[in-house]
C-alpha positions in Angstrom: 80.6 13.5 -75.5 79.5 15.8 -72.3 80.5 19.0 -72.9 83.3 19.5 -70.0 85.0 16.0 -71.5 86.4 18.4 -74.7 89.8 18.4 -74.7 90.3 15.9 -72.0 92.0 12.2 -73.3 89.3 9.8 -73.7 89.0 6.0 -75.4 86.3 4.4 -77.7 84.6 1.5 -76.5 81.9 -0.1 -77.9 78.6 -0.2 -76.3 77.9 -3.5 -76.3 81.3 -4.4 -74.6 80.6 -2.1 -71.6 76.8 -3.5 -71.4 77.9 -7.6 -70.9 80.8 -6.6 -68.7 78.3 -4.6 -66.5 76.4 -7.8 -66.4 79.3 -9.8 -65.7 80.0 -8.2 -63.0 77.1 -8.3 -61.4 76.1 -11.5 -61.8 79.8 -12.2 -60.2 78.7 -11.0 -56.9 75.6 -13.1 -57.1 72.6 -10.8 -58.8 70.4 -13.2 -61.0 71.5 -13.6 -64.2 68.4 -11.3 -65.5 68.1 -8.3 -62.9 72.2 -8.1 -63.8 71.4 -7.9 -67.4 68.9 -5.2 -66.6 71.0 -3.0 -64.2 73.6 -3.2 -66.6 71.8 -2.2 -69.7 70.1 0.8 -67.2 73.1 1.7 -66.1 75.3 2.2 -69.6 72.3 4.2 -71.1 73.3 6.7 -69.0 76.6 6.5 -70.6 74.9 6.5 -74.0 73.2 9.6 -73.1 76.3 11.4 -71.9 75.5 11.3 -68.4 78.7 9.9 -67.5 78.0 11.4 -63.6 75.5 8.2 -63.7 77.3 5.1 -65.9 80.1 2.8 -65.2 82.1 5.2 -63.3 79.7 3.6 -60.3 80.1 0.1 -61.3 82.7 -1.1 -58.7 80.8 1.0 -56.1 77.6 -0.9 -56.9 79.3 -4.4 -57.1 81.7 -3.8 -53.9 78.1 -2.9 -52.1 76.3 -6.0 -53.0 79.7 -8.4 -52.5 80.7 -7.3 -48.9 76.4 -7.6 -47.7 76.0 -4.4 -48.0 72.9 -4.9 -50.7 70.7 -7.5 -51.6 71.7 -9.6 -54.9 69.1 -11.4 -54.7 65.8 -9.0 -53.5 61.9 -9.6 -53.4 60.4 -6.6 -54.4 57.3 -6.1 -53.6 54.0 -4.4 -53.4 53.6 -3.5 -49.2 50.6 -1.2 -49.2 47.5 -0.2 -51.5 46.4 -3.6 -51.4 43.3 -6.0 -50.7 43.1 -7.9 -47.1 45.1 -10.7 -46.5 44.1 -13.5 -48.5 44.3 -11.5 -51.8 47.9 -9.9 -50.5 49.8 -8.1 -53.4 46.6 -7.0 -55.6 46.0 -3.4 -56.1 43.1 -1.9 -55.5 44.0 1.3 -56.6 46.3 3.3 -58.7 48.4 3.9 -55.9 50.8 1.3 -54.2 53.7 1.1 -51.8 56.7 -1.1 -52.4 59.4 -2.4 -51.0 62.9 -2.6 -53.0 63.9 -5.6 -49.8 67.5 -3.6 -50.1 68.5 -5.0 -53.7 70.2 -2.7 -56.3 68.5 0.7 -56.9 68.5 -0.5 -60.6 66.6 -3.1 -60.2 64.2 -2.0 -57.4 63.4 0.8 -59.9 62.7 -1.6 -62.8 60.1 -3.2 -61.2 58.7 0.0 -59.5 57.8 1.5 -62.7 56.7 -1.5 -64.7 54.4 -1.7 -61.4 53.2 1.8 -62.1 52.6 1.1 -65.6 50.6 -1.9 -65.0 48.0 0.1 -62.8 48.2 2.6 -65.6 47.1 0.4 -67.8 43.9 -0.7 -65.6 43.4 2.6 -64.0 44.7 5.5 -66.6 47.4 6.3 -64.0 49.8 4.6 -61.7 51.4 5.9 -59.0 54.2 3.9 -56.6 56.1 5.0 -53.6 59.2 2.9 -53.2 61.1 2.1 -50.1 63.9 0.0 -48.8 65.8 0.8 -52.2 69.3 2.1 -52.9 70.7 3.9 -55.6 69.0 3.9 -59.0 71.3 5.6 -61.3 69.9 8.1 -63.6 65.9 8.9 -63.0 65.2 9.7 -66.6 65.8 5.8 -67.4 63.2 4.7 -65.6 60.8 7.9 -67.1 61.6 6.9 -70.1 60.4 3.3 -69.9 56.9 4.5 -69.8 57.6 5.8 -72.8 58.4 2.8 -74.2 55.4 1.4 -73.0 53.1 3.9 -75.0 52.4 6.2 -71.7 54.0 9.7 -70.3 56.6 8.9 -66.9 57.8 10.4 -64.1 60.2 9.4 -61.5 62.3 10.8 -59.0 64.4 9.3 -55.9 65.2 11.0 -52.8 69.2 11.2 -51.9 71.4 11.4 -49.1 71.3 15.0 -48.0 73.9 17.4 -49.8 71.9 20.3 -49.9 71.6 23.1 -46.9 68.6 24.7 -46.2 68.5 28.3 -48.3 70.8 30.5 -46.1 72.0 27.4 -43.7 75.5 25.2 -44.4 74.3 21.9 -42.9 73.3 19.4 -45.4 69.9 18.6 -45.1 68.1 17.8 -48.3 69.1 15.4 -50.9 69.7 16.6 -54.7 66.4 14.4 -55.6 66.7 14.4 -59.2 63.5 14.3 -61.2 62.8 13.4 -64.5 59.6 13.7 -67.1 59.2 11.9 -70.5 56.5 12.5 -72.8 55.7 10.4 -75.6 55.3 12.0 -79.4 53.8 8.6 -80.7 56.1 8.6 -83.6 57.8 5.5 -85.0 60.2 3.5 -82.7 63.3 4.4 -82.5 66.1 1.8 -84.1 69.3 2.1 -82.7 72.5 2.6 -84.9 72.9 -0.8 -85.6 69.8 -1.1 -86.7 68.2 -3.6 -84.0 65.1 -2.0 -82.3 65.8 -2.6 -78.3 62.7 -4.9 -76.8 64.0 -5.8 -73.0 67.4 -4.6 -71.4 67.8 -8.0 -70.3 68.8 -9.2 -73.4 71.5 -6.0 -73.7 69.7 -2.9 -75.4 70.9 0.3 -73.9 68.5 2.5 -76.3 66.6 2.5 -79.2 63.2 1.9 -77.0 62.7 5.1 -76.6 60.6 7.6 -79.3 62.7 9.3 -81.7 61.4 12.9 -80.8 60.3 12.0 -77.4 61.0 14.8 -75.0 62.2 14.1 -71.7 63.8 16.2 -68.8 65.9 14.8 -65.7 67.8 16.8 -63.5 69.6 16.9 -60.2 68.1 19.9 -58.1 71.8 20.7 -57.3 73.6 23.0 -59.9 75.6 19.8 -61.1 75.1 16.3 -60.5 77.4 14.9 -56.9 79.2 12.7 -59.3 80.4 15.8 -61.1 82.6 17.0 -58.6 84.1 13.3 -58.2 85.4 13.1 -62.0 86.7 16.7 -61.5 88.5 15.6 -58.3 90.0 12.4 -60.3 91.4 14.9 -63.0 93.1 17.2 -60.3 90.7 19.9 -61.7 89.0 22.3 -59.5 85.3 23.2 -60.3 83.6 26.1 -61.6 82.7 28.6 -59.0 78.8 28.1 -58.2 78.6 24.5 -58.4 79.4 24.0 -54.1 80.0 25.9 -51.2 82.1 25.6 -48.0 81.3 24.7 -44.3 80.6 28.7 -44.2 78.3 28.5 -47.3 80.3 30.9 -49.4 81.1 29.0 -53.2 84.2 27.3 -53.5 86.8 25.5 -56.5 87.6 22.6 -54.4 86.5 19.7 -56.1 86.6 17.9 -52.5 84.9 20.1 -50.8 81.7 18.1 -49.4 84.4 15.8 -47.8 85.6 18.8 -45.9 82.3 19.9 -44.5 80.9 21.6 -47.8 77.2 21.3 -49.8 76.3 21.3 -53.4 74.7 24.9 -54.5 70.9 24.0 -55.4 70.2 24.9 -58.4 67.9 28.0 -58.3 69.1 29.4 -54.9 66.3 28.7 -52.5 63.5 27.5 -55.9 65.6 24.5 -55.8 66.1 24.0 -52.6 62.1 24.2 -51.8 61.5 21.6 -55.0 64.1 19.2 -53.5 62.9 19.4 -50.1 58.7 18.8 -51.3 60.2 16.1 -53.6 61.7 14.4 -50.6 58.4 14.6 -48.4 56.1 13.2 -51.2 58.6 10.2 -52.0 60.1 9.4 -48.3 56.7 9.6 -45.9 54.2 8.5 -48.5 56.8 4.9 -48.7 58.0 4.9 -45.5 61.6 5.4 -46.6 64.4 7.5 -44.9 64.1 11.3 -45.2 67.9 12.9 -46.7 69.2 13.8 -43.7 68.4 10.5 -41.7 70.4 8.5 -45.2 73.8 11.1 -44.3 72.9 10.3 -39.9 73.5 6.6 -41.1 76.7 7.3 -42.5 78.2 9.2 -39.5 76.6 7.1 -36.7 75.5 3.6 -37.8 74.9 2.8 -34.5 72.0 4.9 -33.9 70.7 4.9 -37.5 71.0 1.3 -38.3 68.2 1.2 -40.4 68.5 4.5 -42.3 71.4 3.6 -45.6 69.6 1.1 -47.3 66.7 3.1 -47.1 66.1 5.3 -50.1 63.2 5.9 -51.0 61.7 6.5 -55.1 58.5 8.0 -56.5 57.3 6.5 -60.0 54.2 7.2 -62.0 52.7 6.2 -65.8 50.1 8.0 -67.3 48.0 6.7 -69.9 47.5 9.8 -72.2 45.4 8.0 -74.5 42.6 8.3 -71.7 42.2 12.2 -72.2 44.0 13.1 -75.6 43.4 10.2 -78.8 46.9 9.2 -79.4 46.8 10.8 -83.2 46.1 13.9 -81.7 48.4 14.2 -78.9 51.4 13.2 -80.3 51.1 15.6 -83.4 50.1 18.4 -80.6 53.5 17.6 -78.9 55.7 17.8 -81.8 54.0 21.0 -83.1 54.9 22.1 -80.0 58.3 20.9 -80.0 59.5 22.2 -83.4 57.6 25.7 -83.1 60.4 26.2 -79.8 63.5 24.9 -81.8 62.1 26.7 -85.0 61.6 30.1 -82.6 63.9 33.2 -82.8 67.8 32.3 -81.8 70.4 35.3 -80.1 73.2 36.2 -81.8 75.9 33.0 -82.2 73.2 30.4 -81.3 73.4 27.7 -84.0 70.1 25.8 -82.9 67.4 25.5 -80.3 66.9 22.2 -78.6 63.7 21.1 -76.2 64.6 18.7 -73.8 66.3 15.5 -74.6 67.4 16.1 -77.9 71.3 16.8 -77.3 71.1 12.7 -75.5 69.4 11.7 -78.1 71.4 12.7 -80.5 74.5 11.6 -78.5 73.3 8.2 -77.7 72.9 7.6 -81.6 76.4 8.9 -82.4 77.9 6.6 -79.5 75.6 3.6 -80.8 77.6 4.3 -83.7 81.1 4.9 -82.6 81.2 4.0 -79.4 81.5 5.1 -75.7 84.3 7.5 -75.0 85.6 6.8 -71.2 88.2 8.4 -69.5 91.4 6.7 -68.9 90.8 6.5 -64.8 86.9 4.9 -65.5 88.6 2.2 -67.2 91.4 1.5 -64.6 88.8 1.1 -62.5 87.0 -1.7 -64.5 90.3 -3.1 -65.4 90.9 -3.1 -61.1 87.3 -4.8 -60.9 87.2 -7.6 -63.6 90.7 -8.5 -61.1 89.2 -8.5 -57.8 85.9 -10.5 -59.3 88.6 -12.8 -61.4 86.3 -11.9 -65.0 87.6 -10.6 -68.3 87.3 -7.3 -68.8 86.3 -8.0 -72.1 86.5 -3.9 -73.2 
């Protein structure tokens, strides 16, 4: 359970449950029956994980996109650039490709834009893709991670609708553009709680592909993730001073704020907002996507940047470590590494050390077990969607 969840009402609900009735729903609306089994299973690891900010809680937003046109159930995503002459169209001739997501689900867009990257890195050491034409992916160290799975180190990162002023402005002009890094340890797979070892999301694993002391990192470049202020907002809760700030810039409690003209603080004060914006140049000009600032125009004048929503732009890359380091060698390097920093000197009232990705871990395998814990208003809002797409709810 995220840490600000303690001591807020929430109810059990097993894993598997939440996982078909993602796919159900999407498959409602038209996705194929795979790429819904897939964004569903993407989309509750983030849930495993804790990340609440990035699981169901988005469901009906995703499904009410794709059912009133909005997104394409049904896309053809596809390699646009990096390739041979006509004639040979769609083979890579380098490590380095452009795609298109053809405006279908973020979630699936992103599936097939890293197992793209992988692929090159399997011919080439390293692959890199630029992504455009996406939407919304969910949680970026998902698709990290499956590089992991796949024996390689991952990176990925999405560009997002601008939230962030410039350091010292109050217009939003960068997007959050949350990165995320996994490194592989090369220790045994991990088996989830029930004790099946996940092989493909389409056929409903949420975790368990992932090494067991793996270390991955993803983080929004804003202090807290957007969605953050959202589930504050739904419990009539203001936020912690330092998480936003006003239409003057100055930090503000009120959980609504960005509707009233507001930003989200980056994290870092001007670090962060320098990482976001670089972030955003790499992944929107090298695919041809929409920068952050053109996504939010879209919003507010449709008529003069039609093109600019369904837009967003990813950056995904595999590296095959194995090249450089023999796999014996770099995984016991990493986890040498790794324990040395948790085993390291603690402050006074610090019960343990943690390197990055431990605490989800750790959570995803105690919600394997006991289930997902989901605020009363996340399911009302399932309970609201299984009605309008005439499905069981099934939770």
């Amino acid at each position: 359970m995220p840490v600000d969840t303690v001591g807020i009402q929430t109810v059990s609900v097993p894993v598997a449950a939440v996982v078909d009735f993602a796919r159900r729903a999407f498959a409602a609306v038209g996705v194929p029956e795979e790429d819904a089994a897939r964004a569903g299973a993407a989309l509750v690891d983030a849930d495993v994980q804790g990340i609440s900010t990035h699981g169901v809680k988005n469901l009906s937003g995703y499904v009410r996109a794709v059912r009133d046109g909005k997104v394409n159930p049904r896309p053809e995503v596809r390699v646009t650039g990096g390739t041979v002459p006509s004639g040979e169209a769609g083979k890579p001739t380098s490590a380095m490709v452009k795609m298109s997501g053809d405006n279908g689900l973020g979630h699936v867009a992103a599936g097939r834009g890293m197992e793209t990257a992988i692929d090159l890195a399997r011919e080439y050491g390293v692959g890199c893709v630029f992504m455009a034409q996406s939407n919304h992916y969910g949680a970026s160290g998902y698709w990290a991670r499956l590089a992991v799975r796949a024996g390689m180190a991952g990176f990925a990162v999405t560009n997002a609708m601008a939230s962030i002023a410039p350091w010292g402005g109050t217009a939003p002009m960068i997007g959050n553009n949350p990165p995320a890094w996994a490194i592989p340890t090369f220790d045994d797979l991990a088996v989830g709680a029930a004790g099946n070892a996940a092989a493909d999301p389409a056929e409903g694993a949420v975790i368990g592909y992932d090494m067991p002391d793996s270390i991955y990192l993803d983080m929004a470049l804003s202090v807290v993730a957007g969605n953050r202020l959202d589930i504050y907002a739904r419990r009539g809760l203001p936020i912690p001073s330092g998480w936003a700030l006003d239409k003057d810039g100055e930090p503000s409690t009120d959980a609504r704020v960005r509707a009233k003209g507001g930003t989200f603080a980056p994290v870092a004060e001007y670090k962060g907002y320098g990482l976001a914006l670089l972030l955003s140049l790499f992944t929107s000009v090298l695919s041809g996507g929409a920068f952050d600032d053109e996504q939010l125009n879209a919003t507010r004048q449709p008529d003069k940047w039609p093109s600019s929503a369904t837009n967003r732009s990813h950056w995904f890359m595999a590296f095959d470590v194995t090249r450089l380091v023999p796999r014996e060698e770099f995984g016991q390097r990493v986890r040498e590494i790794a324990e040395r920093i948790r085993s390291s000197d603690r402050k006074a009232g610090v019960d343990r050390l943690h390197v990055p990705g431990d605490m989800e871990r750790e959570r995803a395998r105690r919600q394997l077990s006991e289930g997902l814990s989901y605020e009363p208003f996340i399911l009302e809002d399932l309970k609201a969607l299984a009605e309008l797409l005439g499905i069981p709810l099934g939770l």
